[in-house]
N, C-alpha and C positions, 0 to 999 in steps of 0.2 A: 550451469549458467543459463541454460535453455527453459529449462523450469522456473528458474528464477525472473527471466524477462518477459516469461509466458504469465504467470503469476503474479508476479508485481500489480499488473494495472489493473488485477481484479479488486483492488481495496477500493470499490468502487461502489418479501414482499411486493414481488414484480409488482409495479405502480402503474397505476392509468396513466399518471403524469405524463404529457409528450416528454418535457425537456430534463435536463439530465441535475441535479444540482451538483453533483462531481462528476466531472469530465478527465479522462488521462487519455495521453496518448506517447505512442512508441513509434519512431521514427526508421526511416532505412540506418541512419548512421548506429542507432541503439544495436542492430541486425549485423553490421559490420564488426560492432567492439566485440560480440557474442561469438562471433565466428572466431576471432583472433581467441577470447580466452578458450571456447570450446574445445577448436585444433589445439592449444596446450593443454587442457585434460587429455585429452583424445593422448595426446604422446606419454603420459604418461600411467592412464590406465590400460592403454593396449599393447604396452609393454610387457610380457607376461600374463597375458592375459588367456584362459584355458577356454579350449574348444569341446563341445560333446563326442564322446564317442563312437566309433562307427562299426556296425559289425555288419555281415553279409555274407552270402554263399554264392559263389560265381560258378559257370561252367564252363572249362575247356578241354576242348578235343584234342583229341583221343581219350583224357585220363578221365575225365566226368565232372564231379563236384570238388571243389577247394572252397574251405569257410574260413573267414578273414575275418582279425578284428584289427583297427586303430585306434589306440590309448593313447590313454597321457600328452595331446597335443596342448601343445603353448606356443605362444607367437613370443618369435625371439631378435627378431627384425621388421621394420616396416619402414615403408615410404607415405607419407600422409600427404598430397597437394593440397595448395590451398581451397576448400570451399567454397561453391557461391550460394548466397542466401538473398533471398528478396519475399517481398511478399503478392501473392496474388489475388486480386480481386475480389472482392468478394469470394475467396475459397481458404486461403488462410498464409501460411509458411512454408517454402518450399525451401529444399537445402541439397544439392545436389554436391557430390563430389568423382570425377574422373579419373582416370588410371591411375589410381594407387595399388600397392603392389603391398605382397603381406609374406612374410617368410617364417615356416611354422614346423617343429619338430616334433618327433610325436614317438613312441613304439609301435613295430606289428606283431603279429601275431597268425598264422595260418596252421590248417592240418588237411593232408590231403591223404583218406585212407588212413592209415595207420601210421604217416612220416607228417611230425610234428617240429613246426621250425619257428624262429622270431626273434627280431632285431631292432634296429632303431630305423628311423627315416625323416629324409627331410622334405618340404614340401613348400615350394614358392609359387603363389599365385601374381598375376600378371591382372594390370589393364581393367579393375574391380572399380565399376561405375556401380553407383547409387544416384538415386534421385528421389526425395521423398515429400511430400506433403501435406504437412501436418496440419489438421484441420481445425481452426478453431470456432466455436460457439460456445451455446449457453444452455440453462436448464430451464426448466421452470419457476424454480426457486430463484433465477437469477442467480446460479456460478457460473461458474468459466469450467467448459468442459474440452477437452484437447483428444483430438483423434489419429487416426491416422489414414487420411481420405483416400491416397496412391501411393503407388510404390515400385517403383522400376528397377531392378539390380541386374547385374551380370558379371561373368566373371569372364575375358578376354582368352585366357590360356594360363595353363599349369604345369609344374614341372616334378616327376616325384623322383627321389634315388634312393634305393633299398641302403641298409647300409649291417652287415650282419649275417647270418645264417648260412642257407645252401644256395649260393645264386641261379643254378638252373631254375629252382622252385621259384623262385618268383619273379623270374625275368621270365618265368610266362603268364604272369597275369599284370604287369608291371604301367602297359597299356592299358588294360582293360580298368584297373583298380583307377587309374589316373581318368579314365572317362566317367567312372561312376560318382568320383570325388567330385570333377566338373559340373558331372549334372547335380551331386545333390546340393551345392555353393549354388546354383542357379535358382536353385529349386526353392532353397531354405533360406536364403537372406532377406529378403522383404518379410516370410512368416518373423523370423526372429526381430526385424527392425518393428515391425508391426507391435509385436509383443510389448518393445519396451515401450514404445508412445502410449500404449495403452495402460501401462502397466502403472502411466502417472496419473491418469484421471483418479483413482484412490486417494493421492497424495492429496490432488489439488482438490477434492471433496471433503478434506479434512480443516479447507480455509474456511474459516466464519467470514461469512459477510454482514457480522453485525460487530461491534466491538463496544464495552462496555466501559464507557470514558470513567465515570467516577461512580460513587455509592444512588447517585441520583439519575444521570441521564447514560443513555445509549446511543451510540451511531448507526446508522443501519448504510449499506452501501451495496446491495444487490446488483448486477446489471437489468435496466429497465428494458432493454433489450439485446442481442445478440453483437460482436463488436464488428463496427462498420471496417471494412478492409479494403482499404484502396491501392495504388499500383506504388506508394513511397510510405504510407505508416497506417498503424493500426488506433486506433480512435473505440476506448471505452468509455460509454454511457451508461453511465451510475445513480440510484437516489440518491445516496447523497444526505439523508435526514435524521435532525437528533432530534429523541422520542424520551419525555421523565419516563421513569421505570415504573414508580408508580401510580399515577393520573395519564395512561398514555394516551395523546389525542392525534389526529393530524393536524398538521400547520395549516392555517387558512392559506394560505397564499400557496400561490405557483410557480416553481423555477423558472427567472427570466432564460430566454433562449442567450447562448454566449459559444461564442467559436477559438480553440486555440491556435494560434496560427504558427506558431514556432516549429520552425524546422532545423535550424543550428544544433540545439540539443536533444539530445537521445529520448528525456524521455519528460513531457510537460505534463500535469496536471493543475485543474483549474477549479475551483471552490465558489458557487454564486454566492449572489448575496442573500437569496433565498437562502440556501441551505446555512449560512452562517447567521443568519434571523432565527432558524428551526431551534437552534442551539438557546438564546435568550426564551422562545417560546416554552422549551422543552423546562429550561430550571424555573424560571414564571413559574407553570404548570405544577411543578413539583412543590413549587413553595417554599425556595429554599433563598431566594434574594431575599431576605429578612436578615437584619443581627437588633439587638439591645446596644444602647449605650449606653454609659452610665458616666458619671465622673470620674471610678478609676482609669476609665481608657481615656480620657482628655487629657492631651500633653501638660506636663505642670509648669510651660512656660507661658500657658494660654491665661490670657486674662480674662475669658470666658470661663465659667464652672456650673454644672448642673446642679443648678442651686437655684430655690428660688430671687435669693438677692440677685444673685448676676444678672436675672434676664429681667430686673424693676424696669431696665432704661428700654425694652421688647411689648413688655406685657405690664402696664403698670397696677394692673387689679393684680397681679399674681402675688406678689411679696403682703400684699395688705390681706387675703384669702389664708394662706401658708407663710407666716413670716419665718425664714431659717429652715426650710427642709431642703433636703436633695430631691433629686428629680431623674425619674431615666426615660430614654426613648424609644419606642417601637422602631426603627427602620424597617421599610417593606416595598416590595415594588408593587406598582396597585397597577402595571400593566405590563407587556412585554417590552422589553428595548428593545432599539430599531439602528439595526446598520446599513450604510449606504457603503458603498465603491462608488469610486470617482475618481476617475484618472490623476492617479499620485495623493491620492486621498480619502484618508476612511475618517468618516463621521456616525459617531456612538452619539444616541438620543436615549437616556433613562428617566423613567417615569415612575417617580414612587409617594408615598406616605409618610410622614413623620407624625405618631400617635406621641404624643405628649402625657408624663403622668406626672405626681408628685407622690413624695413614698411619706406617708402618714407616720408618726411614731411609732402606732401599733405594727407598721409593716404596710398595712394597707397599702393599694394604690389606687390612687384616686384619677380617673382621666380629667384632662384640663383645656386640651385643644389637639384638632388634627391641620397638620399643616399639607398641602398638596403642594408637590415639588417636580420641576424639571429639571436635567441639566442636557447638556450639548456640548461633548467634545470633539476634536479634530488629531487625528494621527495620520503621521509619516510613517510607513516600514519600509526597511530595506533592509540588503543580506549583508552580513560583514561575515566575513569567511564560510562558516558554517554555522554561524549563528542569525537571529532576528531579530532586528536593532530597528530603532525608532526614537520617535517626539511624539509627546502630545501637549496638547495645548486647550483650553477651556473657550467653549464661544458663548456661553450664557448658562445662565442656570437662573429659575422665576421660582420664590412661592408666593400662593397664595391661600389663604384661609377657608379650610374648609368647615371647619364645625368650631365653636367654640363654648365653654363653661361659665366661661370671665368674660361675656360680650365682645365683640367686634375690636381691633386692634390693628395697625398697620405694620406688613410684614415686609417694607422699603429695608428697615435698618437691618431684620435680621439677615434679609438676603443680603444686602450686602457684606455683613458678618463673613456668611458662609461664602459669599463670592473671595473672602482675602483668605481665609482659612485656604479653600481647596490650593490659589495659588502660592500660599507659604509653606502647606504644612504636608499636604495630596501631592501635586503636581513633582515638585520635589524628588521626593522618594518612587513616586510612578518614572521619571523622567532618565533617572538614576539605572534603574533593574535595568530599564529598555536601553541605554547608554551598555552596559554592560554586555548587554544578548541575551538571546533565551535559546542554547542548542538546541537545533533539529532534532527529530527520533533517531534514533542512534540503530542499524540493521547488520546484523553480524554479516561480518565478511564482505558487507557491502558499503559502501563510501561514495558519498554525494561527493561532485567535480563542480566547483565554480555557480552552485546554483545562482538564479537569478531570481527574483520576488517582483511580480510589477503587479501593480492595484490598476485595473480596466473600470470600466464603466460597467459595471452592475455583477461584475467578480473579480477574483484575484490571482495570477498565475504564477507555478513556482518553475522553471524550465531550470533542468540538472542534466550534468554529464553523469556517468557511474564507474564507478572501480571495482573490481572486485578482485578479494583476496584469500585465494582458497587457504 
């Protein structure tokens, strides 16, 4: 779980850019839920949980040397206290836990001279403080790198009881063995806590911080810089930008500067409207806002048809030029679209082309006219359970005539054609899916609690609780 809340907010090409266009941040209460599931792994993998062996040669007087091993130790009892975790400044996670107490069985084993003896034994540790501070940064590639910056352990007192063999024999080293075991529990816990913190920077070196959304474009989310750590959450600053895969450019523009302010839940990230622009830039780019129409995709309750009769009452040189042929359409974006945040409202501006042709008997096509189009829509989003539900609604849409075959022509009637179409035939079935929802990413073992979705002024925030279910 600690991997997981460490990791999470790296979905986030170090960039010049000062500001971030993804933003995440992890809260002190994120730090509290992690401590609660942590301490249940914790009871459940250090239950049986085996320790390394110890071997050694001790000396006592009068007899000389006695060489000792302990085997097969396992923890068969523990006491766990609650943990306290918080985060420090500028330094990273600290997790400290106090007298806990750990109950462990094991075999010995001894030979002194030629008298060979060995039994079982048990062995309770007392008052075992830790305190650790896992460090967090970043690379140069912009990942998330976790260390382990300090480390405090100790162990209070211990208790051992031979159980087996010749008791004179090891009721004389009975003290001594129990001093060396204290010192090496003092000596050895922070290396071994060390080990394992370090032992994730692999894992977490294995996270792309790029992610390749479809066959066209890419996300990239590097940290642009190292994550800012304050005295209640941790705050990562991400690029943030979608790149075509094949024409890759940078976005002209600049991530506006934007702040999360949520503290209720565990864990907010926030999406500018820059980085949600980069996304239109990026398929623009690619070339991929194009399709054809043709009349078999025209609903057949439309009383429009790509033909040239249908559009006499549009274009009246057109039927007298081609009288009775079909006709298909270029559709293409001739710029990028543009979205805005506004509090409680996303407004989509698309800008494209309609190439006009007529399809000749022989096949041919013949170009007839380019049309230049806008449109302007308006959406609500909001959560409904765990899905993304909405409205949209149309605030304009203009052509106007950019080239023409058949002279000059007024394009009043056909926009407003197209004005009733989008709201009978589009709006509809758009209005429909969003009615329905579009589930969130779905994360093994992890489950968004209650998210909340609000549209700010120049981005958009998703603040979530989390579950998790080993």
């Amino acid at each position: 779980m600690w991997f997981y809340l460490i990791t999470l907010m790296a979905v986030s090409h170090h960039a010049l850019e000062t500001n971030p266009g993804l933003e995440s941040v992890i809260t002190q209460k994120a730090l509290e839920y992690a401590k609660q599931v942590g301490a249940s792994l914790a009871q459940e993998h250090l239950g049986g949980m085996t320790i390394p062996d110890m071997t050694g040669s001790i000396s006592i007087s009068p007899f000389g040397n006695v060489d000792y091993s302990l085997s097969g130790m396992h923890v068969v009892n523990f006491n766990l206290p609650e943990p306290e975790v918080g985060f420090v400044e500028e330094a990273g996670i600290k997790i400290g836990i106090s007298g806990m107490s750990v109950a462990i069985n094991g075999n010995w084993r001894d030979q002194y001279d030629l008298i060979r003896d060995s039994g079982s034994f048990d062995l309770t540790v007392y008052g075992l403080t830790v305190s650790v501070l896992v460090g967090v940064g970043s690379d140069s590639t912009g990942c998330l790198i976790v260390s382990s910056a300090n480390c405090d352990a100790s162990v209070a007192d211990l208790e051992v009881t031979f159980h087996g063999g010749t008791s004179w024999l090891y009721n004389l080293f009975t003290n001594i063995i129990k001093g060396l075991v204290h010192e090496q529990l003092n000596k050895k816990l922070c290396p071994m806590i060390s080990e394992y913190i370090d032992g994730l920077e692999p894992l977490i070196q294995k996270i792309n911080v790029s992610y390749q959304y479809d066959p066209y474009v890419v996300f990239e989310f590097p940290l642009i810089h190292p994550p800012a750590i304050g005295t209640s959450n941790m705050e990562f600053d991400c690029k943030g930008e979608f790149y075509s895969v094949e024409h890759r450019g940078e976005f002209p523009f600049t991530p506006e500067q934007f702040q999360l302010h949520d503290q209720n839940h565990m864990i907010s990230v926030g999406l500018s409207q820059s980085s949600a622009n980069s996304a239109g830039f990026a398929y623009h780019s690619a070339g991929v806002l194009r399709i054809r129409l043709t009349d078999s995709m025209i609903p057949r309750v439309s009383p429009i048809r790509l033909n040239t009769t249908s559009f006499e009452s549009f274009v009246p040189e057109l039927p007298k030029r081609y009288p009775g042929m079909l006709m298909v359409v270029d559709l293409f974006s001739s710029q990028q679209p543009l979205i805005t945040f506004q509090p409680d409202n996303v407004t989509a501006q698309a800008f494209g082309a309609a190439k006009v042709y007529v399809i000749l008997p022989n096949a041919t096509l013949v170009p007839v006219f380019v049309l230049d189009i806008c449109a302007s829509f308006s959406a609500k989003l909001f959560m409904s359970g765990l899905k993304l539900t909405g409205s949209m609604t149309l605030n304009n849409v203009s052509l106007s005539l950019a080239s023409s075959e058949l002279g000059p022509f007024q394009t009043k009637s056909m926009e407003n054609v197209i004005r009733a179409g989008i709201h009978l035939a589009v709006l509809p079935e758009v209005n429909a899916k969003l009615k329905r929802g579009i589930p969130l990413p779905a994360t093994p073992k992890v489950s968004l609690d209650n998210p909340v979705l609000k549209v700010n002024q120049g981005f958009v925030m998703l603040a979530t609780d989390i579950s998790y279910s080993p």
